[in-house]
C-alpha positions as CSV (number, residue, x, y, z in Angstrom):
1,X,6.4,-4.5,-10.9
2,X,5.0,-1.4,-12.5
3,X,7.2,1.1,-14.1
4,X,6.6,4.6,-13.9
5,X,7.1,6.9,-16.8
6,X,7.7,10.8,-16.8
7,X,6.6,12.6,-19.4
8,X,8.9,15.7,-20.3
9,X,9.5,16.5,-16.4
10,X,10.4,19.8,-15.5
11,X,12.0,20.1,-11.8
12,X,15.0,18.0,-11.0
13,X,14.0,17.9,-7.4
14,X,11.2,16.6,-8.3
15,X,12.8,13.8,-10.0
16,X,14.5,13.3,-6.9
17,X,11.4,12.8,-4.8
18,X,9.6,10.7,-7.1
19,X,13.1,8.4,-7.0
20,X,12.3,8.2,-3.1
21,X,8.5,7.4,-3.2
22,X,9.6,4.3,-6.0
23,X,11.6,3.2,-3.2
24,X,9.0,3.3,-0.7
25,X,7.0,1.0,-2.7
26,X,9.4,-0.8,-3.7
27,X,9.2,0.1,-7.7
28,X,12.2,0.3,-9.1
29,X,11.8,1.3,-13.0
30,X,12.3,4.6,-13.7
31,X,11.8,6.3,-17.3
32,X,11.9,10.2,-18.3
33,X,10.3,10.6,-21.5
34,X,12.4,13.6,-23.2
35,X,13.1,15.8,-20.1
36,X,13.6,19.4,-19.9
37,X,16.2,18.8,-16.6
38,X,18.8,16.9,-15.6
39,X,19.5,14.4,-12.7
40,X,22.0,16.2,-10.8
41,X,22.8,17.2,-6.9
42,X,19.1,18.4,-6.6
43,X,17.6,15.2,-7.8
44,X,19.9,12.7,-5.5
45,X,19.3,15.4,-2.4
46,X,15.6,14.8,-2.8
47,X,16.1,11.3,-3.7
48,X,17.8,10.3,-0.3
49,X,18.3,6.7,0.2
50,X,16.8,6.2,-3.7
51,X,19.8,6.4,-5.5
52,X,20.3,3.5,-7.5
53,X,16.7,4.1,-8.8
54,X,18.6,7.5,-10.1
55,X,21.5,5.8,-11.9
56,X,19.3,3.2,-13.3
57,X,17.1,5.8,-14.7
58,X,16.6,5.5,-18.7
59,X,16.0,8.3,-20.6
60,X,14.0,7.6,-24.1
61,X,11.3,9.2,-26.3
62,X,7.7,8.9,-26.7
63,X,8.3,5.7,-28.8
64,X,9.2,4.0,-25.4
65,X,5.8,3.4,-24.5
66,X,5.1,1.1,-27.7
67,X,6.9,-1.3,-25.2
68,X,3.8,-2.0,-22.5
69,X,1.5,-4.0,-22.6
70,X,-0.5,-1.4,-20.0
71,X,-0.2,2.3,-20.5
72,X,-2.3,4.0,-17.5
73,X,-2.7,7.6,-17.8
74,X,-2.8,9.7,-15.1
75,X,-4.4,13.2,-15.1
76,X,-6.7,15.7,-12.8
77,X,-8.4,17.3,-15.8
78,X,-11.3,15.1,-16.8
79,X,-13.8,17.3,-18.5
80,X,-17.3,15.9,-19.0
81,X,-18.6,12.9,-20.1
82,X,-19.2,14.0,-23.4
83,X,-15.4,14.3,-24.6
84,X,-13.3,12.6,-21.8
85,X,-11.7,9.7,-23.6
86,X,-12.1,7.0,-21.4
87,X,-14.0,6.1,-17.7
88,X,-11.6,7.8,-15.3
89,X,-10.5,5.2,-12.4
90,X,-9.9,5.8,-9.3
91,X,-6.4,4.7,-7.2
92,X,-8.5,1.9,-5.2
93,X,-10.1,0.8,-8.4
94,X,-7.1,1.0,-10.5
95,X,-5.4,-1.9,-8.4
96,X,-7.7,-3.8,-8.4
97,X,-7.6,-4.0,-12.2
98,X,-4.1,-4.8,-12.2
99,X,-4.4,-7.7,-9.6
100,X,-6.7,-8.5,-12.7
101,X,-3.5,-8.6,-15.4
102,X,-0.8,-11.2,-14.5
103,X,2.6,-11.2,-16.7
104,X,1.9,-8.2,-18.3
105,X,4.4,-5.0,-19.0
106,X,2.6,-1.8,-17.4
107,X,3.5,1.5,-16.8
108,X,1.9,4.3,-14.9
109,X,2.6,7.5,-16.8
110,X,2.1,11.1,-15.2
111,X,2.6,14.1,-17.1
112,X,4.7,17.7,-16.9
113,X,4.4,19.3,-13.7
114,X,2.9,22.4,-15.4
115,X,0.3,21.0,-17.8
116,X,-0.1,17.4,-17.0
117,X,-0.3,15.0,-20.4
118,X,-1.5,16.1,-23.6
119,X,-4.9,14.5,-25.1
120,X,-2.9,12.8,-27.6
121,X,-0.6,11.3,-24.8
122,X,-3.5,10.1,-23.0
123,X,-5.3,8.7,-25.9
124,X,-2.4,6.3,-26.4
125,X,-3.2,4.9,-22.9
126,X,-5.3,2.2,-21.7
127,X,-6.5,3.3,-18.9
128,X,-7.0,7.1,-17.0
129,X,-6.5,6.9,-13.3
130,X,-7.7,10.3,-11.1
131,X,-7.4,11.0,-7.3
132,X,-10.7,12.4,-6.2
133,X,-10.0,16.1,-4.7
134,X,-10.9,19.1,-3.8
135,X,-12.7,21.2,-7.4
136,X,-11.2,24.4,-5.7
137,X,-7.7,22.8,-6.6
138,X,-7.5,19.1,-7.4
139,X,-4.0,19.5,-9.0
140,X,-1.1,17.5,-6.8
141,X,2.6,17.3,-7.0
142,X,3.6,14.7,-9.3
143,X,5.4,13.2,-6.5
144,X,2.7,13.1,-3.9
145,X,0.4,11.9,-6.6
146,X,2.2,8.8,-7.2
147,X,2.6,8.3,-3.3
148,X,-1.3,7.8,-3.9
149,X,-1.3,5.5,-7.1
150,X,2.1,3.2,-5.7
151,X,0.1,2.8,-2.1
152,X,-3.2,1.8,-3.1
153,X,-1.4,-0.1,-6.1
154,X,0.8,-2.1,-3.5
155,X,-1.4,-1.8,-0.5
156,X,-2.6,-6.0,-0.2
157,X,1.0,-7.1,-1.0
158,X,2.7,-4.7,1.6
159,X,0.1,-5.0,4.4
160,X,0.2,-8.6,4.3
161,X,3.8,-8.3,4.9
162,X,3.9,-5.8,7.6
163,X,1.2,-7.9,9.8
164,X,2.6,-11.3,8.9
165,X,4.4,-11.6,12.4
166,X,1.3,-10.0,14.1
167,X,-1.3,-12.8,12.6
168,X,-4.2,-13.6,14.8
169,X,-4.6,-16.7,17.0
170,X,-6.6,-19.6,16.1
171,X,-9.8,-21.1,17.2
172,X,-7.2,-24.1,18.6
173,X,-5.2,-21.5,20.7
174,X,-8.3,-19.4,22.0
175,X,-9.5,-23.0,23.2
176,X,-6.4,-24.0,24.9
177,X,-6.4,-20.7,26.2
178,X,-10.0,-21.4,28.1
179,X,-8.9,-24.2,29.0
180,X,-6.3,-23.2,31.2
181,X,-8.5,-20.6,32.5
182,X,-10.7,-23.2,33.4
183,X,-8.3,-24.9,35.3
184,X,-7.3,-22.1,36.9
185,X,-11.1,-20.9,38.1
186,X,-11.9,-24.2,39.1
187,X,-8.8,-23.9,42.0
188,X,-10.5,-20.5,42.4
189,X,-13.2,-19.8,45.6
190,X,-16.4,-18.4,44.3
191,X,-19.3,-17.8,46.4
192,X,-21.2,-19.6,43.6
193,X,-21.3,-20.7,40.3
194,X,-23.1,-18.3,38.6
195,X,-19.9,-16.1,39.6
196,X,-17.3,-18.5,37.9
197,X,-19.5,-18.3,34.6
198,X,-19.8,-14.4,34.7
199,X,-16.0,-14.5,35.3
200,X,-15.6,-16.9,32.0
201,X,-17.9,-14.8,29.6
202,X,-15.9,-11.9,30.4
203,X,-12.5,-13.9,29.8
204,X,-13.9,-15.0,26.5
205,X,-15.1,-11.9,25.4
206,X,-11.7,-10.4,26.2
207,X,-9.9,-13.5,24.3
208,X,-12.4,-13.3,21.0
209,X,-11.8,-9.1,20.7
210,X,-8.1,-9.0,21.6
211,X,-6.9,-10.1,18.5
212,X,-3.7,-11.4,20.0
213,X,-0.8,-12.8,18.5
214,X,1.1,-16.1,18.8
215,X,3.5,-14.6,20.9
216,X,0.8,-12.8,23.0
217,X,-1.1,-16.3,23.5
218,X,1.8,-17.8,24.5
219,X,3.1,-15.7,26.7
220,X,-0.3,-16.1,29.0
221,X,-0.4,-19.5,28.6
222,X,3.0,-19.6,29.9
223,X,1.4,-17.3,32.7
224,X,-1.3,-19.3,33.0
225,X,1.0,-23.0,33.3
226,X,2.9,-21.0,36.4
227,X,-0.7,-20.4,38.0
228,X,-1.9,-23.7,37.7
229,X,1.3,-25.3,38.7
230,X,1.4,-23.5,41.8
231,X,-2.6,-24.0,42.3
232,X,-1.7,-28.0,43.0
C-alpha cells in the first residue's frame, strides 16, 4: 500500500486527522519529513480510532524519500505550461497509473500546510497530482486533500468489497425466476392471452432493472414455491 509522506508539517492536529483519513483507507505508513510539531494529545484527539498509525509514525529527513520507487507530488500551485515541471494529474488519473505499477515502493508526498512543497521537492518527484478547484481558492486542508487522493486511489479495491454481498443475479436466476412466474400465471384466470403476456413483459422488465441480489432472488422464489404449491 502507498505510504504517505509529510513534508515539514506544521499543526499537530492536523497530524492527527490525516492519522484518521490513513485509516479510513486503510493506509497505514506514516512518515513526517523534519516536522516543526510534535505528536502529542492534539494529534491522537484528532486521530480517534487511528492510533497505532500514530505510534508507528517515523520521523526521517528529506533523504527518506531516496527509498521509493514512486515519489508523487502533490501541489495546488501549477503555474503555466511553460515552467510547470511535469503534466499535473488528476486524483482519477493518478490511480489509474498506479494500478499500472505492481511491486513497487510509492509514496504520496503533500507539503507544509502554509506553502505546500518547494520546486526542488517536487522536482525530485515522479509524478504531480492536483485536485481540480475552484481559481478563487483551490488551496485544501492537507487532510481533506488526501481524503481525495486515498479515495480515488482505493476506490475499485474498496467498492468491490463493500458490494461483494450485494452482487447481482445471474441470467440462470432471472430464468428460474420466469419460470416460476410462469407457473404461477398459467394457474392464474385471464380474460385472454394477450393479458398474461402484458402481465409477463412487465414482470421481466421489473426482474432485468431491479438489480436484485442472491438473497433478494431467493427470497421470491421462496415466495413464489409457496404460490405454486398452494396453486395445485
Amino acid at each position: 500500500m502507498i505510504s504517505i509522506v509529510i513534508i515539514e508539517p506544521e499543526t499537530s492536529g492536523n497530524i492527527g486527522s490525516i492519522a484518521r483519513v490513513m485509516a479510513n483507507f486503510e493506509a497505514k505508513d506514516l512518515i513526517l519529513i523534519n516536522p516543526k510539531c510534535e505528536i502529542d494529545s492534539e494529534s491522537r484527539k484528532f486521530a480517534k480510532n487511528a492510533q497505532a498509525i500514530l505510534q508507528n509514525a517515523r520521523i526521517a529527513d528529506i533523504k527518506a524519500l531516496k527509498d521509493y520507487d514512486y515519489l508523487i507530488a502533490t501541489t495546488s500551485k501549477l503555474g503555466t505550461d511553460y515552467n510547470i515541471p511535469k503534466t499535473p494529474l488528476s486524483p482519477e488519473q493518478l490511480a489509474g497509473k498506479l494500478a499500472e505499477i505492481k511491486g513497487k515502493k510509492i509514496a504520496l508526498v503533500l507539503g507544509r500546510e502554509s506553502d505546500g512543497l518547494h520546486n526542488d521537492e517536487i522536482e525530485m518527484c515522479d509524478f504531480i497530482v492536483t485536485i481540480p478547484a475552484s481559481k478563487k481558492y483551490d488551496s485544501l486542508n492537507i487532510s481533506h486533500a488526501l481524503t481525495i487522493f486515498l479515495y480515488e486511489i482505493r476506490k475499485k479495491n474498496l467498492s468491490e468489497q463493500m458490494l461483494k454481498p450485494y452482487t447481482p443475479i445471474s441470467a440462470k436466476e432471472k430464468e428460474q425466476i420466469m419460470k416460476m412466474l410462469d407457473s404461477a400465471m398459467m394457474r392464474m384466470d385471464f380474460r385472454d392471452e394477450g393479458k398474461m403476456q402484458t402481465q409477463r413483459a412487465v414482470w421481466k422488465r421489473m426482474i432485468s432493472k431491479s438489480f436484485m441480489t442472491r438473497r433478494e432472488a431467493y427470497a421470491l422464489m421462496g415466495f413464489l414455491k409457496k404460490v405454486n404449491e398452494k396453486k395445485k
